[in-house]
Jmol script that loads the backbone (N, CA, C; Angstrom):
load data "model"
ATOM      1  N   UNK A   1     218.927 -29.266   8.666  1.00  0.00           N
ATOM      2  CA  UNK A   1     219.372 -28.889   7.329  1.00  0.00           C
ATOM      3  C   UNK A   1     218.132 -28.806   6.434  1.00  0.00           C
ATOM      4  N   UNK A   2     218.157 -28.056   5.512  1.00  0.00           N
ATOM      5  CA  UNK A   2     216.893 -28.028   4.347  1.00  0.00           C
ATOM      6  C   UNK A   2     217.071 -29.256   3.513  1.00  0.00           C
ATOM      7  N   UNK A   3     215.950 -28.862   2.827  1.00  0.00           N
ATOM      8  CA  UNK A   3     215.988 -30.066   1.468  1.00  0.00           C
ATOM      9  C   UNK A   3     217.266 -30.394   0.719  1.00  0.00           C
ATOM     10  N   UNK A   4     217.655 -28.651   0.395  1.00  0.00           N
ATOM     11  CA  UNK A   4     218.988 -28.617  -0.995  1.00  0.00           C
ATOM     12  C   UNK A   4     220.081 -29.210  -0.145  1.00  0.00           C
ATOM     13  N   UNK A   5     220.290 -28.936   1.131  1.00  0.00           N
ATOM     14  CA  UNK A   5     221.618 -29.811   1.353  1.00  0.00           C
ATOM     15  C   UNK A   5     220.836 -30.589   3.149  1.00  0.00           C
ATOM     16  N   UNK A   6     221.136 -31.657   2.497  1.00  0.00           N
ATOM     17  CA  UNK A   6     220.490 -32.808   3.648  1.00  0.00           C
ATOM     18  C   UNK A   6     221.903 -32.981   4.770  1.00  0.00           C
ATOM     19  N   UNK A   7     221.086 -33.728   6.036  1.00  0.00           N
ATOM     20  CA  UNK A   7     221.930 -33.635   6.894  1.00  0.00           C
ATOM     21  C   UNK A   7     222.686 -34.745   6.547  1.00  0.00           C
ATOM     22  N   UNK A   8     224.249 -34.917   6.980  1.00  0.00           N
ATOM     23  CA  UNK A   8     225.300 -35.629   6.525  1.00  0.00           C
ATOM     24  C   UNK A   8     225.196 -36.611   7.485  1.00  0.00           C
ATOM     25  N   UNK A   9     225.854 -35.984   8.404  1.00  0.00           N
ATOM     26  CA  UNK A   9     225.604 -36.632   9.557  1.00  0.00           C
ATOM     27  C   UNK A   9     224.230 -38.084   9.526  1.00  0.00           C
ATOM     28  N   UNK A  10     223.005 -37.732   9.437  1.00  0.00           N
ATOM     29  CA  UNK A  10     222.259 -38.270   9.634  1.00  0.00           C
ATOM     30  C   UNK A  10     221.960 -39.147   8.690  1.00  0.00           C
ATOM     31  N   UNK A  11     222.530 -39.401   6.999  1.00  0.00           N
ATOM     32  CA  UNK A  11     222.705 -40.191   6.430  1.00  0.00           C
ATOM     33  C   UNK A  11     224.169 -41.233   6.386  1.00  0.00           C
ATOM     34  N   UNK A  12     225.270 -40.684   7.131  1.00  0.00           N
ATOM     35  CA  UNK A  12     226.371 -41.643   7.516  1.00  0.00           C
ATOM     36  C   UNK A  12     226.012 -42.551   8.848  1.00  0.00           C
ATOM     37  N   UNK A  13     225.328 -41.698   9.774  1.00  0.00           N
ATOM     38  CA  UNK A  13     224.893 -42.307  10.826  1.00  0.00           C
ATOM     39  C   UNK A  13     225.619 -42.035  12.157  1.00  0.00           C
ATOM     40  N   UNK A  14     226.680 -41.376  12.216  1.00  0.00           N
ATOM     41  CA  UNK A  14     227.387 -41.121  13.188  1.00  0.00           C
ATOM     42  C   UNK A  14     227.360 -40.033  13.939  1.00  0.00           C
ATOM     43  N   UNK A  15     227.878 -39.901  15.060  1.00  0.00           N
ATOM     44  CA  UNK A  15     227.892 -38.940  15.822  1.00  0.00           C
ATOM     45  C   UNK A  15     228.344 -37.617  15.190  1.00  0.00           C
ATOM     46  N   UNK A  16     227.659 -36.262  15.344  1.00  0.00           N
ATOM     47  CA  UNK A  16     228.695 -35.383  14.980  1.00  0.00           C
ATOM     48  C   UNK A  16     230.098 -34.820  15.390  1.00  0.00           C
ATOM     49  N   UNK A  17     230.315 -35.451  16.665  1.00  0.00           N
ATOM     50  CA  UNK A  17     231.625 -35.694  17.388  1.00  0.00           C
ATOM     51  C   UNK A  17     232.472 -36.969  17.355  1.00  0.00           C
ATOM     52  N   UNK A  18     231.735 -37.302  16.199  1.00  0.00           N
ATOM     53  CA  UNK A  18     232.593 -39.392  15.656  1.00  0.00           C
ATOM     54  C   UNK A  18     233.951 -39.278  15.358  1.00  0.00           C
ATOM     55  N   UNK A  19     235.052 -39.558  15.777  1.00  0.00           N
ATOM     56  CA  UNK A  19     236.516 -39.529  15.248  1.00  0.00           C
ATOM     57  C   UNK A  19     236.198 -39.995  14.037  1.00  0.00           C
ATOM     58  N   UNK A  20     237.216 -39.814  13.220  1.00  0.00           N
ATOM     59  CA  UNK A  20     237.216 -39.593  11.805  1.00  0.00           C
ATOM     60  C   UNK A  20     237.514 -41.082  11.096  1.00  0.00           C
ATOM     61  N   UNK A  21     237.876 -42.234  11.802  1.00  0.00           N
ATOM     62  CA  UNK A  21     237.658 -43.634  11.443  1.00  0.00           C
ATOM     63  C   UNK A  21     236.780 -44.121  11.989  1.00  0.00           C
ATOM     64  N   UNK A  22     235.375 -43.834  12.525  1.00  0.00           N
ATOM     65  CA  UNK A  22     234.027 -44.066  12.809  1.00  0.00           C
ATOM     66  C   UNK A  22     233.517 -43.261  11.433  1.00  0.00           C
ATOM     67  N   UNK A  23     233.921 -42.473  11.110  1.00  0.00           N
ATOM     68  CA  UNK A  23     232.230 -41.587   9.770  1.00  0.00           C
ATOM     69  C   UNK A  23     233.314 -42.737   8.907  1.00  0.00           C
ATOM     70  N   UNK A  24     234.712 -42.884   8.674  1.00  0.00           N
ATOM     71  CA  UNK A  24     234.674 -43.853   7.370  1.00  0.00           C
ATOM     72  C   UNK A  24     234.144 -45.398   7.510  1.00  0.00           C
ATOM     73  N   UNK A  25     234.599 -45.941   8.750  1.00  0.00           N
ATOM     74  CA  UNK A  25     233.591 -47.202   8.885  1.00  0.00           C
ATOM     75  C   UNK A  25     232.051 -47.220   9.033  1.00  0.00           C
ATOM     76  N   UNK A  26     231.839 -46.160   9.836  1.00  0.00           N
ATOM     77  CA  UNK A  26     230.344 -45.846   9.366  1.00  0.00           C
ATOM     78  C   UNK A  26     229.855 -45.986   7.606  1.00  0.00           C
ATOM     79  N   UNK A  27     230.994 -45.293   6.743  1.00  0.00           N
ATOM     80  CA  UNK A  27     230.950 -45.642   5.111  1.00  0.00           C
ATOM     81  C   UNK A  27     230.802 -46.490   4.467  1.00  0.00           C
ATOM     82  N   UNK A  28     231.809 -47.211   4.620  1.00  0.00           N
ATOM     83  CA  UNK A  28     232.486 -48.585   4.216  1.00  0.00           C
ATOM     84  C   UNK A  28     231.054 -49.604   4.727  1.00  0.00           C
ATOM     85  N   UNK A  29     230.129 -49.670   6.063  1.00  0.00           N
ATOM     86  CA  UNK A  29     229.120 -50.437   6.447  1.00  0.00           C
ATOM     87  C   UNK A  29     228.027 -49.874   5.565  1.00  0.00           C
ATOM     88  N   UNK A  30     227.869 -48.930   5.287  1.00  0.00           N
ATOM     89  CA  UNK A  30     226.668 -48.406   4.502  1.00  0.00           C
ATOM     90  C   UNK A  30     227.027 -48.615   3.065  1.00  0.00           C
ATOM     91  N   UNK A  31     227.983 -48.231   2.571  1.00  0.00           N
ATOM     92  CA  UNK A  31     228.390 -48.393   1.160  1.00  0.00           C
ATOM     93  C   UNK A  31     228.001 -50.297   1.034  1.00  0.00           C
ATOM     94  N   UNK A  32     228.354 -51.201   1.622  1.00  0.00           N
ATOM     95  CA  UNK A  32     228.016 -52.065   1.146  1.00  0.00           C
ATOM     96  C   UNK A  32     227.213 -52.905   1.152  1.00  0.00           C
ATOM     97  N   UNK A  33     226.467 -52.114   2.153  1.00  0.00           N
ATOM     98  CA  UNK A  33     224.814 -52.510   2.461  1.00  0.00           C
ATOM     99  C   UNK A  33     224.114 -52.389   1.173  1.00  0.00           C
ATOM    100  N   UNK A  34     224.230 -51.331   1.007  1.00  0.00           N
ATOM    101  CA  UNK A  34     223.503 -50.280  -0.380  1.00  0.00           C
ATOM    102  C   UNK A  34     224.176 -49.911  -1.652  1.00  0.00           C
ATOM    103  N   UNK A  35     225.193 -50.861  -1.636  1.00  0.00           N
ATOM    104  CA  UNK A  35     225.660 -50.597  -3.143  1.00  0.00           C
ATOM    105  C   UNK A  35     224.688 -50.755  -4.794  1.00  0.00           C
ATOM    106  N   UNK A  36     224.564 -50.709  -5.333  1.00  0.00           N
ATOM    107  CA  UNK A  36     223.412 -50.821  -6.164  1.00  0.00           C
ATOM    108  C   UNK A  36     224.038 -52.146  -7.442  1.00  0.00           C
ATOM    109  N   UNK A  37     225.117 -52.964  -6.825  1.00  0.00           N
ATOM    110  CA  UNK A  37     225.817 -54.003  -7.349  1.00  0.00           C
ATOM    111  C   UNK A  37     225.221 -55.189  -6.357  1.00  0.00           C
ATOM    112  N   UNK A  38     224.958 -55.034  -4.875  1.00  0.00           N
ATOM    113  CA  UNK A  38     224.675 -55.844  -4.376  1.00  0.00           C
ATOM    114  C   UNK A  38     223.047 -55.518  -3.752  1.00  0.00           C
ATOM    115  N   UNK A  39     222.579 -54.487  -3.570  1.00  0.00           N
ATOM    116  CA  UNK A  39     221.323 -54.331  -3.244  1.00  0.00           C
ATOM    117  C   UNK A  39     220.449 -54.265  -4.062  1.00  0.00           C
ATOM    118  N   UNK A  40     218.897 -54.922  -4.044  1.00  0.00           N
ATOM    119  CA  UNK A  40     218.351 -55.315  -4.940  1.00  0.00           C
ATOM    120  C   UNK A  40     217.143 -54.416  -4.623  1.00  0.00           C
ATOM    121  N   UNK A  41     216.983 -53.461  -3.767  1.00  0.00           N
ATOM    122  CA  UNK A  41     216.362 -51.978  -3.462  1.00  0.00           C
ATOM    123  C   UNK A  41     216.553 -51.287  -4.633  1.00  0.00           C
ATOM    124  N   UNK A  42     215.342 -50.494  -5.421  1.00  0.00           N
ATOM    125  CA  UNK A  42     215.121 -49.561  -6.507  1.00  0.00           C
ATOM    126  C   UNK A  42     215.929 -48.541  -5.904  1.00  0.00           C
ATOM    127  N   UNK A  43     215.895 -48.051  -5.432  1.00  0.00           N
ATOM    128  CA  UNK A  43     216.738 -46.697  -4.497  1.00  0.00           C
ATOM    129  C   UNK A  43     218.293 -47.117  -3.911  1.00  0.00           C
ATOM    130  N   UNK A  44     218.550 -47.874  -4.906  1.00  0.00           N
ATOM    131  CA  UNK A  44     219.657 -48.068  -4.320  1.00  0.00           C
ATOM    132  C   UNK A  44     220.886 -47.299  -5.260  1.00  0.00           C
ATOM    133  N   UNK A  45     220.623 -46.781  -5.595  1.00  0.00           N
ATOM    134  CA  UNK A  45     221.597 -45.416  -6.786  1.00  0.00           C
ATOM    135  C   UNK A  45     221.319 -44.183  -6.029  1.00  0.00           C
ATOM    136  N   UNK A  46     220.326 -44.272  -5.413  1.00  0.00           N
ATOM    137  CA  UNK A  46     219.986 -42.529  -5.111  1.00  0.00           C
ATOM    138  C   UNK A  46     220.354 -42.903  -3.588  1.00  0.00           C
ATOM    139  N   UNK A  47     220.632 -43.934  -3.037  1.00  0.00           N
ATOM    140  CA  UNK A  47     221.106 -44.250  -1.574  1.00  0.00           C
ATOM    141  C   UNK A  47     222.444 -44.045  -1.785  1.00  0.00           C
ATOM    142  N   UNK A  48     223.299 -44.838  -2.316  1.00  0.00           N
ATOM    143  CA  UNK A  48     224.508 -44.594  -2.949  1.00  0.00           C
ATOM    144  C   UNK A  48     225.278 -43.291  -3.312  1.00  0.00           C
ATOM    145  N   UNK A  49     224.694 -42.674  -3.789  1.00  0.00           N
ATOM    146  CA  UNK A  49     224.819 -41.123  -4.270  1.00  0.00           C
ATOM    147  C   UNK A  49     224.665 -39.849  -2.638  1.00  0.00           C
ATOM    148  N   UNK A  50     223.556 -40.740  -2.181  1.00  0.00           N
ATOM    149  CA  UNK A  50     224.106 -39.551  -1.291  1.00  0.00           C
ATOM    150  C   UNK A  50     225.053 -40.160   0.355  1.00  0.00           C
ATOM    151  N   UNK A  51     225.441 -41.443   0.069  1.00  0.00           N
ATOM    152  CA  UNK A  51     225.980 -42.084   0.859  1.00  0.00           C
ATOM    153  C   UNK A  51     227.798 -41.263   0.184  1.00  0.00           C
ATOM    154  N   UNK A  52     227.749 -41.044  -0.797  1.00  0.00           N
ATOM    155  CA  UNK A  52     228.973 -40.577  -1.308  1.00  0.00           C
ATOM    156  C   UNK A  52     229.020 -39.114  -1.064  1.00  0.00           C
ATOM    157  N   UNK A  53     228.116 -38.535  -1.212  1.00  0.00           N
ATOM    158  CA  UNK A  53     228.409 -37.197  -0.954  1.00  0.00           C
ATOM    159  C   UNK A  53     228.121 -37.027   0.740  1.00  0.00           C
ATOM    160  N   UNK A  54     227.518 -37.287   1.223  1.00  0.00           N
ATOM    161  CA  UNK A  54     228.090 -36.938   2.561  1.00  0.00           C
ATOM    162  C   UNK A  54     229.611 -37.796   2.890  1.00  0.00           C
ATOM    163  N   UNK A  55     229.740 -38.955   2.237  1.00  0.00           N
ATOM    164  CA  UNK A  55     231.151 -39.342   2.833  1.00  0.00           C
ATOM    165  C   UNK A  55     232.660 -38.033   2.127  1.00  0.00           C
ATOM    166  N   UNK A  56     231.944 -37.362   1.107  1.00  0.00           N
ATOM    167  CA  UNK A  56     233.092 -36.509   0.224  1.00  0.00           C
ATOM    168  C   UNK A  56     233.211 -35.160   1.576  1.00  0.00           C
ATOM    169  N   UNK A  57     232.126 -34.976   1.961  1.00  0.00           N
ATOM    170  CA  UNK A  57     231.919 -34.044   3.106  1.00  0.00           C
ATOM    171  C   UNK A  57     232.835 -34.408   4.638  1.00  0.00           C
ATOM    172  N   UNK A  58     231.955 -35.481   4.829  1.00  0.00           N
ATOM    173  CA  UNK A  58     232.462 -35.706   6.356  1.00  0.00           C
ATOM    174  C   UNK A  58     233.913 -36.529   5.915  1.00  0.00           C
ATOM    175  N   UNK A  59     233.966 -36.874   5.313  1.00  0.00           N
ATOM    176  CA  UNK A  59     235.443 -37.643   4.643  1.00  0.00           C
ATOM    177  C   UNK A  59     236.724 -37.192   5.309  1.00  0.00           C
ATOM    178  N   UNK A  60     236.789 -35.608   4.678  1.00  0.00           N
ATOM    179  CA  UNK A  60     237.932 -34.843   4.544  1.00  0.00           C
ATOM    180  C   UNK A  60     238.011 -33.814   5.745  1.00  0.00           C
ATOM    181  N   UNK A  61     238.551 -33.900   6.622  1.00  0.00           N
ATOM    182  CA  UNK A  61     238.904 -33.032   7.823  1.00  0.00           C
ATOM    183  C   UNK A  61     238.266 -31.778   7.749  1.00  0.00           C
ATOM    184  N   UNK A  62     239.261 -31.062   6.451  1.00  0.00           N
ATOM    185  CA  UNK A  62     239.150 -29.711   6.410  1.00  0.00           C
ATOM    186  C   UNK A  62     237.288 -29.740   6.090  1.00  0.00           C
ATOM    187  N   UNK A  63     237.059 -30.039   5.020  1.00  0.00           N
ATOM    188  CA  UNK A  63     235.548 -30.038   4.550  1.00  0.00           C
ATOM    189  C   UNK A  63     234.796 -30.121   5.630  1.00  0.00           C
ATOM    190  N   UNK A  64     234.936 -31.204   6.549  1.00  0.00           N
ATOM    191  CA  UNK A  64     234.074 -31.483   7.161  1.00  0.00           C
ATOM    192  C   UNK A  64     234.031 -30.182   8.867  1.00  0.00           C
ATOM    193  N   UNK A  65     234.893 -29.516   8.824  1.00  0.00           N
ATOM    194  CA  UNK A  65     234.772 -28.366  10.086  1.00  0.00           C
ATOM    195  C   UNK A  65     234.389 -26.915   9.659  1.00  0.00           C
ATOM    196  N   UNK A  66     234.256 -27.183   7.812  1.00  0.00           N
ATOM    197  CA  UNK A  66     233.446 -25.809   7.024  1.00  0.00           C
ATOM    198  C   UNK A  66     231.982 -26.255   7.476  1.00  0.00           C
ATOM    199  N   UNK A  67     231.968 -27.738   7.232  1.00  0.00           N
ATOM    200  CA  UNK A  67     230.554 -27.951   7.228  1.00  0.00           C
ATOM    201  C   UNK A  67     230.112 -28.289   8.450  1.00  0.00           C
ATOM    202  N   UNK A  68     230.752 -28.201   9.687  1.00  0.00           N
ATOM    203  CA  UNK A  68     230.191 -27.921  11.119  1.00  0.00           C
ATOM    204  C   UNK A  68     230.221 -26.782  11.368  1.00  0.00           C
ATOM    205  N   UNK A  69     231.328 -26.191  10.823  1.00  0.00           N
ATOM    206  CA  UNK A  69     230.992 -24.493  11.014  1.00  0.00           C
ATOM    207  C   UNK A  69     229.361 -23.940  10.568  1.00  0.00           C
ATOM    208  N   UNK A  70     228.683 -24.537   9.275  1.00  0.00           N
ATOM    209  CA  UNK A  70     227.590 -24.165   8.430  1.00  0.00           C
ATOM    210  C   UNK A  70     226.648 -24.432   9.398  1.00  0.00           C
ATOM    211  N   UNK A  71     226.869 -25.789  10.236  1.00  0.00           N
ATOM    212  CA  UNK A  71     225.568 -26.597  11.061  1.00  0.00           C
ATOM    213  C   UNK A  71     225.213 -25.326  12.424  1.00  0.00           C
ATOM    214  N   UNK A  72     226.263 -24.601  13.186  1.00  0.00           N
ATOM    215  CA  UNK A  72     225.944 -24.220  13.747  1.00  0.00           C
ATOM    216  C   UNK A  72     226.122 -22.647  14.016  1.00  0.00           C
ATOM    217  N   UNK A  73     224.780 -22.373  14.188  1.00  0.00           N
ATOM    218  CA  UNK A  73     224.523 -20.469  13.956  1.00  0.00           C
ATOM    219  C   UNK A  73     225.516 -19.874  15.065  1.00  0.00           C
ATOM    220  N   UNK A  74     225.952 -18.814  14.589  1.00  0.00           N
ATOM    221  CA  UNK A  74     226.705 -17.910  15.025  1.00  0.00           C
ATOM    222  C   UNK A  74     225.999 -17.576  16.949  1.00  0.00           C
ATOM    223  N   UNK A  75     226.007 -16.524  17.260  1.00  0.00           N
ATOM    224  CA  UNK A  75     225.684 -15.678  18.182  1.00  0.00           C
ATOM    225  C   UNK A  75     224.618 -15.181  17.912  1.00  0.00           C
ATOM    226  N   UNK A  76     224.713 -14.243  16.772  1.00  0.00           N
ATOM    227  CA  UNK A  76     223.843 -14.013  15.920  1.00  0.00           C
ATOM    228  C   UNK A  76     223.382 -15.204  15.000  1.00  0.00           C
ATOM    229  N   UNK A  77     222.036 -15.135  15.335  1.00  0.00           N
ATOM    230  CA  UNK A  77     221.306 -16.475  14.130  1.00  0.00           C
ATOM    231  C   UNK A  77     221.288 -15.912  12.727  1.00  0.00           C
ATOM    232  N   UNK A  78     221.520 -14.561  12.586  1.00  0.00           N
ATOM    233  CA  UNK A  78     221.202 -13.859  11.153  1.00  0.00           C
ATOM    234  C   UNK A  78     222.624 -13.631  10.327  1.00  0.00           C
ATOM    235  N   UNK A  79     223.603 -14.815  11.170  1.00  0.00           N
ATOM    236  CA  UNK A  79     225.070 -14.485  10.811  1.00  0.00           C
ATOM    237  C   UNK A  79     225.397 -15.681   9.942  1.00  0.00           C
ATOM    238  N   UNK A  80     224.847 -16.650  10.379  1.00  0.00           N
ATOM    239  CA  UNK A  80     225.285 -17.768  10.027  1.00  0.00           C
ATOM    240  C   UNK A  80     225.634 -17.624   8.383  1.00  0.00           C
ATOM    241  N   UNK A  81     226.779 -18.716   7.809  1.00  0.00           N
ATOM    242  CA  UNK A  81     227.072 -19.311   6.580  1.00  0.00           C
ATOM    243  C   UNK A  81     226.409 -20.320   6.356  1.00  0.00           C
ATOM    244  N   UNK A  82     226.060 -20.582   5.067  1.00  0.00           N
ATOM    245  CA  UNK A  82     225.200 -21.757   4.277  1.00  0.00           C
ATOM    246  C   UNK A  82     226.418 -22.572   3.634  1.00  0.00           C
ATOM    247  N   UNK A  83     225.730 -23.574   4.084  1.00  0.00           N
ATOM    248  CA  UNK A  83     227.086 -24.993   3.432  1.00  0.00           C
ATOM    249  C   UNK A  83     227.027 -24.703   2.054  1.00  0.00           C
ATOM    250  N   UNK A  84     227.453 -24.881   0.813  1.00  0.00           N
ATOM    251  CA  UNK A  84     227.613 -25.542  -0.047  1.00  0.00           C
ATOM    252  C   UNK A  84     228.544 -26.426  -0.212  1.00  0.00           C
ATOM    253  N   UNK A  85     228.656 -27.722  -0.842  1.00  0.00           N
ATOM    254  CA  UNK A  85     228.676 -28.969  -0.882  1.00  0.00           C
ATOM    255  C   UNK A  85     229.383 -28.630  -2.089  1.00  0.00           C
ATOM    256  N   UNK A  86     231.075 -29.798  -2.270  1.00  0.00           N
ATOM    257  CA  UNK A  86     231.866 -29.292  -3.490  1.00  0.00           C
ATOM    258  C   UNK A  86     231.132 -29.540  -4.376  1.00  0.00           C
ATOM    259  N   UNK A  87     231.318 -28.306  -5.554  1.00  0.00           N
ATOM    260  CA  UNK A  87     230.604 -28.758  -6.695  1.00  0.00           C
ATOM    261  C   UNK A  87     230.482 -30.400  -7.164  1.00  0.00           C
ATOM    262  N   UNK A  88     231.657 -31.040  -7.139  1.00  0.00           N
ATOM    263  CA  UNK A  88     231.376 -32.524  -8.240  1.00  0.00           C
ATOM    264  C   UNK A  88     230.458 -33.017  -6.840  1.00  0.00           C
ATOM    265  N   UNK A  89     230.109 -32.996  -5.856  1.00  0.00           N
ATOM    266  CA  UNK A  89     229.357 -33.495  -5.047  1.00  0.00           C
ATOM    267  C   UNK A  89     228.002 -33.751  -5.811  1.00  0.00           C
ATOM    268  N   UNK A  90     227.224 -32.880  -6.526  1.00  0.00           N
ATOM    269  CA  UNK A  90     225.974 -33.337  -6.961  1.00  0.00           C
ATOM    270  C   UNK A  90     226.080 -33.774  -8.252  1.00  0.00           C
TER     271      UNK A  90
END
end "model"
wireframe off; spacefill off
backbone 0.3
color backbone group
C-alpha cells in the first residue's frame, strides 16, 4: 500500500484470510495496549487513530472485500481500483 492509505492488515496484525472475530480481537488487544488513556507513549493518539481506521475498514464485511478487492491487481495490473477509506475514516 502507499503512504495515503497504509496497509490495514499490517497495522491490526492479522492474517488477510483472519475470520472476522480474529481482526476484532486482534482490535480489542491493540486498542488497549495503545489507548492514549492508558499508554504513556507520545504516539499514542496517532497509534489509536489508525488502529481505528483500519478496524472501521477490516471491521465491516462489506468494506473490508472492497478493500481486498483494492489490495489485489486485476489480470491486468493497469486495471486495478484504488481503495479509498470512508470519508469520516481520516
Amino acid at each position: 500500500m502507499n503512504a495515503n492509505h497504509p496497509d490495514y492488515y499490517e497495522i491490526l496484525q492479522p492474517s488477510p484470510d483472519a475470520e472476522q472475530e480474529v481482526i476484532e480481537a486482534a482490535y480489542r488487544r491493540l486498542a488497549r495496549k495503545y489507548h492514549p488513556d492508558v499508554s504513556k507513549d507520545p504516539g499514542a493518539s496517532d497509534r489509536m487513530r489508525l488502529l481505528n481506521q483500519a478496524f472501521e475498514v477490516l471491521g465491516d464485511p462489506a468494506t473490508r472485500a472492497a478493500y481486498d478487492r483494492s489490495r489485489t491487481p486485476k489480470r491486468n495490473p493497469h486495471s486495478y481500483r484504488v481503495f479509498k477509506p470512508p470519508a469520516n475514516a481520516l
